[in-house]
Each structure stands twice: as C-alpha cells, then as structure tokens.
C-alpha positions in Angstrom: 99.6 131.6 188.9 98.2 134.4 190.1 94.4 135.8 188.8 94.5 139.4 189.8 97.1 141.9 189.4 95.8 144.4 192.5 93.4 143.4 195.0 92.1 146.5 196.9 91.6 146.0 200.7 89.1 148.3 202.4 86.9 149.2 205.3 83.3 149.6 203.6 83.4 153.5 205.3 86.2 154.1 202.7 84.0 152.2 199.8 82.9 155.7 197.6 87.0 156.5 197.1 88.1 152.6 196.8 84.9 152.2 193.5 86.7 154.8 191.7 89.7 153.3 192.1 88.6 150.3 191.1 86.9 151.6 188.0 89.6 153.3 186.7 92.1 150.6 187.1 89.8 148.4 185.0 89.5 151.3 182.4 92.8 150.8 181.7 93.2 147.3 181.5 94.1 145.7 185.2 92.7 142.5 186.9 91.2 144.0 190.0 89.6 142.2 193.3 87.0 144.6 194.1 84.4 142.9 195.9 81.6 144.5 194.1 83.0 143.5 191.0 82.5 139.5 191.9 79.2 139.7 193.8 77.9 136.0 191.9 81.4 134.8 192.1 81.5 135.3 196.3 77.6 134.0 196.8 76.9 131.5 198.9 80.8 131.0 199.2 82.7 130.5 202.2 84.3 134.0 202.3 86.7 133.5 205.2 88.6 131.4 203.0 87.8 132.7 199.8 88.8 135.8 200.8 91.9 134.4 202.8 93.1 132.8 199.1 92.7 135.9 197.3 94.9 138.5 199.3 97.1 135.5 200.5 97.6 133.5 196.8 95.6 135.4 193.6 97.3 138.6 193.4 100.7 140.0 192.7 100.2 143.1 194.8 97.5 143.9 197.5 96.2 147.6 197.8 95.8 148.2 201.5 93.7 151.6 202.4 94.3 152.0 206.0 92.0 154.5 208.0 90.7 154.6 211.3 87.7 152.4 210.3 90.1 149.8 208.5 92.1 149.5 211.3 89.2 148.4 213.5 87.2 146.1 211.0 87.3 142.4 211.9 86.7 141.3 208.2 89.6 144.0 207.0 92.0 142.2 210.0 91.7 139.2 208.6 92.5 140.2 204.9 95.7 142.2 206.4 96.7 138.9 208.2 96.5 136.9 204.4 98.0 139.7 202.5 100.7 139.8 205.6 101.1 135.8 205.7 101.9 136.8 201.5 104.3 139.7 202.2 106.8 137.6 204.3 106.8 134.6 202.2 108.0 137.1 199.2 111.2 139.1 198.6 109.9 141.6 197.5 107.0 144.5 198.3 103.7 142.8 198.1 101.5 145.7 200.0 101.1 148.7 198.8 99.8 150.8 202.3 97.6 154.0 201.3 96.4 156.3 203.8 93.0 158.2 204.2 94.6 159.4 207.7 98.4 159.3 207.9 98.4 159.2 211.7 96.9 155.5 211.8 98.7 152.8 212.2 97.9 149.4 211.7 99.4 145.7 213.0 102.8 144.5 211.4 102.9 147.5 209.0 106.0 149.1 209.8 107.1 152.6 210.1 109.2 153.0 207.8 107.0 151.3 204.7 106.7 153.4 202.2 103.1 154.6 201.6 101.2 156.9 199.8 98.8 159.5 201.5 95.4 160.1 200.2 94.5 163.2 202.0 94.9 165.1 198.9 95.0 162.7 195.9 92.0 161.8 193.7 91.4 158.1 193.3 92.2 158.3 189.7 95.8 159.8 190.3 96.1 157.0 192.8 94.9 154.1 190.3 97.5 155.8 187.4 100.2 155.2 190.6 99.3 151.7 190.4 99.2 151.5 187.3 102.8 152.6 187.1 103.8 150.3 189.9 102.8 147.2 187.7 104.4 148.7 184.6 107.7 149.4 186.4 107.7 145.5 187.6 106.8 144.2 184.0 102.8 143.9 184.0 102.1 144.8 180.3 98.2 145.6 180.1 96.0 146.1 177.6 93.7 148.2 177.5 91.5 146.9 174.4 88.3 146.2 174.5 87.2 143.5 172.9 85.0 145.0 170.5 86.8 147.0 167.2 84.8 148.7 165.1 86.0 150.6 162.2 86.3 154.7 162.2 83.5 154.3 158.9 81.3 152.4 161.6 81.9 155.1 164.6 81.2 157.9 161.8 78.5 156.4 160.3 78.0 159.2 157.8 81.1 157.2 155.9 80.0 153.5 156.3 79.4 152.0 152.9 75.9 150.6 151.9 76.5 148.1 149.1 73.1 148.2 146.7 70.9 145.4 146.2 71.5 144.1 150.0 69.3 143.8 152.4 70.8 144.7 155.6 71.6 147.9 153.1 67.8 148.8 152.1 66.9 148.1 155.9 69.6 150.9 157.2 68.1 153.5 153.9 64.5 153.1 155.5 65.6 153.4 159.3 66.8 157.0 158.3 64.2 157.5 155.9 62.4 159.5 159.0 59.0 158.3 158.5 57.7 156.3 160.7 55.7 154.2 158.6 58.9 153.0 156.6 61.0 152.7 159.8 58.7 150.3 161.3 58.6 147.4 158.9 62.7 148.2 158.4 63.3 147.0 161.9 61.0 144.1 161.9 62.6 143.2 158.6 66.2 143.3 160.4 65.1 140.9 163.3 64.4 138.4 160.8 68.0 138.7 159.2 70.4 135.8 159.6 72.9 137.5 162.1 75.7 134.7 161.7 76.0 136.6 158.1 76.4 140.3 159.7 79.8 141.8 160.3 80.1 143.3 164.0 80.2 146.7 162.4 76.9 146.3 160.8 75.5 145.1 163.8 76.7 148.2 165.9 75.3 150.7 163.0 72.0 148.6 163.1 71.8 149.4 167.3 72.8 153.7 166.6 70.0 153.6 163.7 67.3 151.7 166.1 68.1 154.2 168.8 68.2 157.1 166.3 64.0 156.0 165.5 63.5 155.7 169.1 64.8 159.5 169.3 62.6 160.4 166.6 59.3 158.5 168.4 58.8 155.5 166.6 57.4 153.3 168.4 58.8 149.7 167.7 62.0 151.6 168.2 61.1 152.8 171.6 59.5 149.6 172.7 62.7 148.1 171.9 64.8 150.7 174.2 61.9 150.5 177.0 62.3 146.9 177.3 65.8 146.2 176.8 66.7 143.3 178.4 63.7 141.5 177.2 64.2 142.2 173.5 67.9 141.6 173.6 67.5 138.0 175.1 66.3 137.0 171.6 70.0 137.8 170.0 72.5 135.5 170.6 75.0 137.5 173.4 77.6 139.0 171.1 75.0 140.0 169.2 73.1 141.7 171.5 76.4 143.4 172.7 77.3 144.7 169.6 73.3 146.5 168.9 73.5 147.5 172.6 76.9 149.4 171.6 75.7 150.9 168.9 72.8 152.1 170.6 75.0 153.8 173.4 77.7 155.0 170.8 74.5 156.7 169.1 73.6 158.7 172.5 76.9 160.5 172.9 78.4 160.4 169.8 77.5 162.2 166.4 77.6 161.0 162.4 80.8 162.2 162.3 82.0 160.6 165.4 82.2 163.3 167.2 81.0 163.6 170.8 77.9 165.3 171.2 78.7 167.5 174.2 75.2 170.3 174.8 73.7 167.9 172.3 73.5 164.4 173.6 70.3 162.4 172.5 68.9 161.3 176.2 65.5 160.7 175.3 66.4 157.3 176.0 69.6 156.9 177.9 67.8 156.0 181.0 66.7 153.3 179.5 70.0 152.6 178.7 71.6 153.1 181.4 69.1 150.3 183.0 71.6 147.8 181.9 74.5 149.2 184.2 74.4 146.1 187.0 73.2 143.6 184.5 76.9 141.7 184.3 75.4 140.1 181.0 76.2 143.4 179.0 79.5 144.5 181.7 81.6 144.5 178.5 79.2 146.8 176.8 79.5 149.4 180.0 83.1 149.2 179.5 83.2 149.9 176.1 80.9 153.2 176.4 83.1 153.8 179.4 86.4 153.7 177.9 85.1 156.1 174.6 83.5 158.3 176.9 86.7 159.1 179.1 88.4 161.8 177.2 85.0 163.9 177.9 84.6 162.9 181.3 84.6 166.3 182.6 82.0 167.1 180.7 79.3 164.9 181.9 77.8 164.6 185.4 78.1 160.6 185.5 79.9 157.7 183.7 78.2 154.5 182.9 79.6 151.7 185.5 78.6 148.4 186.1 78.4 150.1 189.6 76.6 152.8 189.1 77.7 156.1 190.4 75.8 157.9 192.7 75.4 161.7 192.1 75.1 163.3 196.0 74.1 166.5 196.7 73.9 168.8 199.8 71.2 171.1 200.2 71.2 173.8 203.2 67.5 174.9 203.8 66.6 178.1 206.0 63.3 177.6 207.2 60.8 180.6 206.6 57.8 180.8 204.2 58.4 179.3 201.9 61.6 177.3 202.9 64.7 178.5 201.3 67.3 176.5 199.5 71.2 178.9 200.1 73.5 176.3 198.9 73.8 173.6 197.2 77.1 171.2 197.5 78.4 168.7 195.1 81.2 167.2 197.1 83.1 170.9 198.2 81.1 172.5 195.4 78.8 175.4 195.5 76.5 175.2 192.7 73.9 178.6 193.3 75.5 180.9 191.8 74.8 185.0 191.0 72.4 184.9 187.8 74.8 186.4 184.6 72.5 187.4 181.5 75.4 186.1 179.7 75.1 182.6 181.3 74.4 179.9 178.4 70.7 178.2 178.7 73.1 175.0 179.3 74.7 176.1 182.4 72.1 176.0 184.7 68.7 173.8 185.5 66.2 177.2 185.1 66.5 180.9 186.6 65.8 179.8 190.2 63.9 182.4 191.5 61.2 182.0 189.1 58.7 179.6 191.0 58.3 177.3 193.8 59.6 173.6 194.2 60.0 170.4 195.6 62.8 167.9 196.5 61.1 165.4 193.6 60.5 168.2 191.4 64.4 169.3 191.6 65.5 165.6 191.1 63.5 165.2 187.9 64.7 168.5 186.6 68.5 167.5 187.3 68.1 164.4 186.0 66.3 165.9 182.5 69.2 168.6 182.6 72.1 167.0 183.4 71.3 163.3 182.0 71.4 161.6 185.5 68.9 158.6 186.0 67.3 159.7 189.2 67.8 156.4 191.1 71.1 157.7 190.9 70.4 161.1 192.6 71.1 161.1 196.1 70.1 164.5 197.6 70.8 165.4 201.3 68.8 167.9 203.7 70.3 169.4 206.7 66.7 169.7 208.0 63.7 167.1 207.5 60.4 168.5 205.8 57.4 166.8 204.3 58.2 165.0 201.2 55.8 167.6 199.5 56.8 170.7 200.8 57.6 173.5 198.3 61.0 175.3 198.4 62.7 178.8 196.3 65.6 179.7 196.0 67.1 183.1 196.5 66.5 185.8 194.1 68.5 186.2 191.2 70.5 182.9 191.4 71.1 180.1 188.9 72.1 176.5 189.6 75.2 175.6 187.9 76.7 171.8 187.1 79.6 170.7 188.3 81.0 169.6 185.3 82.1 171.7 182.1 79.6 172.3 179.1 
C-alpha cells in the first residue's frame, strides 16, 4: 500500500520553489515526501535505501523537477533510477517531469513525456496541477484539520458562559482588564481538571491568555515567553488546542474576522517560536490553513519550515552610503513618497534619518510582523556591520504584500 500520494524529487539548488510546493500540497490535504518534512523519520537511517523504497514503492506518483543542477546530482540520479525502476513496472504514468529549464534533458525521460514547464508558473499553481492529477485518478483528499471548533468559539464575542461555572468566572476575570483579577484567573485555570473541558473552551482559554499578554500582564506574558516550557505541563491535545487559540487570537478578531492593519503581534514572535517544533506541526497547520484566504495580505505564513523573507539591497557608496533599491524577489519596494500614502504602507518616511542593516531588520520585522531570524537581507557591496545608511529623499518603503 502505498504511504505517500506525491513524493517530490529535487536538486537542493531548486529547494526554495520545491518548499512551497510542498506546503501547499499539504494545505490541502496530500501525503507528500518532502525531505524536510521527515527530518527525525530519515536520522541515522540508511538513506540509499530508504530513499530508494520511497520513490521506488511508497508513492503513487513521483514529482520529478528536472534542472541543470538535478540532472547532475548523484543523490537526485539515484532517486530517478527508483522512481524509473517504478515507472516501467506500472501501466500507467508514474512521473510527473517539471521543468525549471525546458532545454535539459535528463536519462530515460523521453522526449515526447508530457511535462510541465516552470519558467513561468508559481509553485502554488503547480501544487493545484497536482492536486488535480490525483483527483482526476480517484485520490479523494481531505483537507480537514483535525481540530473543529465552533463559529461561537472562532467569534468569541458569541460563545456562551454558563453562570455558576468555573471555567465561566475564570474567562469573566481574564477580560476583566485588570491585571490584578487576570492574574489569579489564569492560575485558577491551570488547576482546572482539563479531561472535563470541551476543545472549544480550551481554544477560548489560549485567545483570552494571549489577549492579557497583549494587555501586559505578566503571568500571561511569561506564559507566551516561554512557550514550550509551560505547555509541557498540558497533556498534548491540550496544549494544541490553548496554543490554537492563542494564534487564532493574533490574527483574528471577536467577531472572527481577520484582523488585517490590526493584528495583535506583541507576541507573535513568540509564537511563531513553535514553527519547527513537530510537537505543535498540527497547530502550524491549522493557523496555516485559516490564514490562507488572506495570504496576500501578510508578508509570511506560519510553516513548520519557516519561510524566509529575502531581500536585495543595492547600495551606492558616498557619505553616508545610499540604499536605491530594494528587491523582494522582482520587486521594487522604494517608492516616490505620496502624502496620501497610509501610515501602513510603508516602514517610516525614509529620508528622515540615518540607519543600519540591524536597525532596518528590526524595523521590518515590528512593521511587517516578520520574526527577524526569518529576515534574510542581501548587499551587493560588504560594509561594517555598523555602518549607517539613508535613503534617497522623498522615498517610502513599501511591502510587498496588500494592506
């Protein structure tokens, strides 16, 4: 029986197209083989036939992204040869051949195979191809996450407090806004037998202990500052469940209702700690999959891999060193400064003062709700780490993304 329903087959040059890929397809619901995705599961194996048994037996289609690199790769040759030794046991198409380059050509695939060409195709139109391709041959995937809570529980402003309970008079005091009544409340909760809470009181307990931590109590922050430490007392599912809540309560309002200009990041760094921790993967997934329809209004998705926000910075040197463009991906982000321009669409009036590379991380990160471990910013010239840079006169820096 086969365990995957893709596995994707890459040269690790190609690896920042193949992740999305791989993200989305999991998004929606399919079994894929993505190496980083199964880091414990390949450690300390023996991965020439591991690997061999994957794209030879576990999967009922192998994704093959052929490029110059993959054609040259010893590790990639020898997961073509499996996925090959597959493809002429079966009667039917078992690779699926995508190409970065369409000139290259790789051993025993022919000609005339169909394939797809990525020269102009984002990865998430190609993992929606997929997608269709298992469809059209019977997969039926679900895209359900495992945790359901109710709409009264995603718009908390409806969920119903019975009187006289506890859990009930510990949620009152949490939003009570004084610190000195929150305190005890959450205290009071750890001590609550959580085999008698439903998962939507669980999940409306994690959005009210982030909502303190926004407001600066400090048990609440404590709590969000060290995150994996204080959820290890919970057993894992309920953990999972505050944890959701807690994210839900970032990006999300009372009424349900994404946040947009007004997300509460005081402590979604914090948050977003728990990325790569594969304990809480279904929790990423969840905020994931509720965050998609607004995807192009943020800079980053949570992922259990986390992305990685790059940036190209051209630098004349003079005195002081200036900044004339800045990329994301083909982008150009400095823009002429419009009086009209909302206070949201851009990091400050740049011209106002000096800077450096650090100083412009931090302020991204703040404006744009980017940890800045995930901040990746290129030079095309090499200065001190604490040289200070402008920017032209009269320009603005504006995201990427729509506000």
């Amino acid at each position: 029986m086969s365990k995957y329903h893709v596995a994707l087959s890459f040269a690790g040059e190609d690896r920042a197209y193949v992740e999305k890929v791989a993200a989305e397809l999991r998004d929606h619901g399919v079994d894929v083989f993505y190496d980083k995705f199964e880091e414990t599961k390949l450690w300390g194996k023996n991965l020439y036939t591991y690997l061999s048994e994957i794209y030879k037996d576990k999967a009922l289609y192998t994704v093959m992204f052929i490029s110059e690199h993959y054609k040259e790769k010893l590790w990639t040759n020898h997961e073509r040869e499996s996925a090959q030794a597959r493809a002429f046991e079966e009667s039917k198409e078992y690779i699926l051949p995508v190409k970065f380059d369409n000139s290259v050509e790789v051993p025993g695939v022919l000609k005339t195979t169909g394939y797809i060409s990525l020269e102009s195709l984002p990865p998430e139109d190609l993992a929606s191809k997929i997608i269709d391709k298992l469809k059209d041959n019977g997969v039926s995937l679900s895209t359900d996450t495992k945790f359901n809570y109710s709409a009264e529980a995603r718009a908390d402003i409806d969920f119903t407090l019975p009187r006289g309970e506890e859990f009930s008079k510990i949620i009152h005091d949490l939003k009570s806004y004084s610190w000195y009544t929150q305190h005890p409340a959450i205290e009071r909760f750890f001590k609550l037998d959580f085999s008698r809470l439903t998962h939507d009181q669980l999940f409306i307990m994690g959005r009210n202990i982030y909502q303190c931590a926004s407001g600066g109590e400090r048990r609440a922050i404590e709590i969000l500052k060290n995150l994996r430490k204080e959820m290890a007392v919970f057993p894992v599912e309920v953990a999972e469940h505050l944890i959701n809540g807690m994210f839900y309560e970032a990006y999300f309002n009372a009424e349900g209702e994404f946040r947009g200009l007004e997300i509460k990041a005081w402590h979604l760094d914090e948050l977003l700690e728990i990325q790569s921790v594969k304990k809480y993967n279904e929790c990423i997934s969840f905020i994931r999959k509720s965050l998609k329809p607004y995807s192009h209004n943020l800079a980053i998705l949570p992922c259990e891999t986390p992305e990685e926000f790059e940036l190209n910075l051209t630098i004349k040197k003079q005195d002081p060193p200036l900044i004339n463009s800045v990329k994301y991906k083909d982008k150009e982000l400095i823009v002429d400064y419009n009086e009209n321009d909302s206070a949201h669409e851009k990091i400050w009036k740049l011209s106002f003062r000096k800077f450096t590379i650090k100083g412009l991380t931090e302020e991204l990160s703040s404006g744009w709700h980017i940890p800045t471990k995930q901040i990746k910013i290129n030079c095309n010239v090499s200065m001190p780490e604490d040289t200070a840079y402008k920017f032209p006169d009269n320009k603005i820096i504006r995201p990427p993304f729509e506000y």
